[in-house]
N, C-alpha and C positions, 0 to 999 in steps of 0.2 A: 144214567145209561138209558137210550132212547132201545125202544120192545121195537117187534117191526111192525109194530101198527101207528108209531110217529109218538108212542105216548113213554114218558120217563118212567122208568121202575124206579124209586123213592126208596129207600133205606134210610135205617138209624145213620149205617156207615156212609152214605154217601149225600145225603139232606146238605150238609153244611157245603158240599162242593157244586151240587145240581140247583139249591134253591137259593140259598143265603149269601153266594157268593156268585151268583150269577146278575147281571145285569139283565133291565128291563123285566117285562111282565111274565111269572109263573102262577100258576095254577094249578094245586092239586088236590089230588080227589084223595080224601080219606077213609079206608072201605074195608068192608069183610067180605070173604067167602060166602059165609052164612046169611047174610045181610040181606033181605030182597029187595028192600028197594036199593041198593048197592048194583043191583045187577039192573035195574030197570035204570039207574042214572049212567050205567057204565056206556052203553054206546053213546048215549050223547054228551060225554067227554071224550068220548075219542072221538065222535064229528066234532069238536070245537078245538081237537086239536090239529085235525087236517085244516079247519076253515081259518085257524088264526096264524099255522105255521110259518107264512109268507110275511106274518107281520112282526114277526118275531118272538109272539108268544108261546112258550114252551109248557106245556101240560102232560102232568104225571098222575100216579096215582101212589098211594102208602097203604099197604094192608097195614092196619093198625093192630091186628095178633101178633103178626110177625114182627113187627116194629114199635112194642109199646114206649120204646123211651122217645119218642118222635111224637107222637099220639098223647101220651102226658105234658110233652114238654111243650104242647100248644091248646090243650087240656080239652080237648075232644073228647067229648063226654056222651053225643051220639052219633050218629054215620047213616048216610053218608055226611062230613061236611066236609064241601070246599075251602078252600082258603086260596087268598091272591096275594100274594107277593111280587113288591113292584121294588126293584135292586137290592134284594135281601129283605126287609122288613113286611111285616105284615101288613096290608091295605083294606084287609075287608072279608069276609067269611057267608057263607050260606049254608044254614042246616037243614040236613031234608030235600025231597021234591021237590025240583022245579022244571018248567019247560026250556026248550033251548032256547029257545028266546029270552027270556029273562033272565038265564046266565051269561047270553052273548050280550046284552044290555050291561051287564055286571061288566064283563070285559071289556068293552069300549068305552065303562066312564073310567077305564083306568088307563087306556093310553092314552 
């Protein structure tokens, strides 16, 4: 289910219908509350999901408190990290800080 800032709220319950069974490229962001750099990588997930929405790529985010069985079941073990999925499967990940730019770099070697 798309928030009204253009970015997917991610659940245990709904992962398998928004990321795994969606065609073309997702991306999301796996976060806490608490988390600070969580909240410093947060607007620049949601500028890359205004900048890539026209191309079809869909970006969410997963509190990983609220959703540990989603969080284990891809064994995210610090936060923030992304992960890309390109038709369900996994493509690729990044732990930690980064600029937008080298995450929109990440995005474009996957379409």
């Amino acid at each position: 289910m798309a928030g009204n800032n253009g970015l997917l709220e991610v659940t245990d319950d709904n992962f398998a219908s928004e990321v795994e069974a969606g065609e073309g490229l997702r991306v999301i962001d796996f976060w806490a509350e608490w988390c600070g750099p969580c909240r410093i990588i947060g607007p620049i997930v949601a500028d890359l999901a205004s900048d890539y929405s026209d191309k079809g790529v869909k970006v969410g985010k997963l509190d990983v408190d609220a959703n540990q069985r989603t969080a284990s079941r891809f064994n995210v073990l610090s936060i923030p990290t992304i992960i890309f999925f390109k038709n369900g499967e996994e493509v690729g990940r990044h732990v930690g800080l980064a600029p937008k730019k080298n995450l929109a770099k990440k995005i474009e070697s996957f379409l």
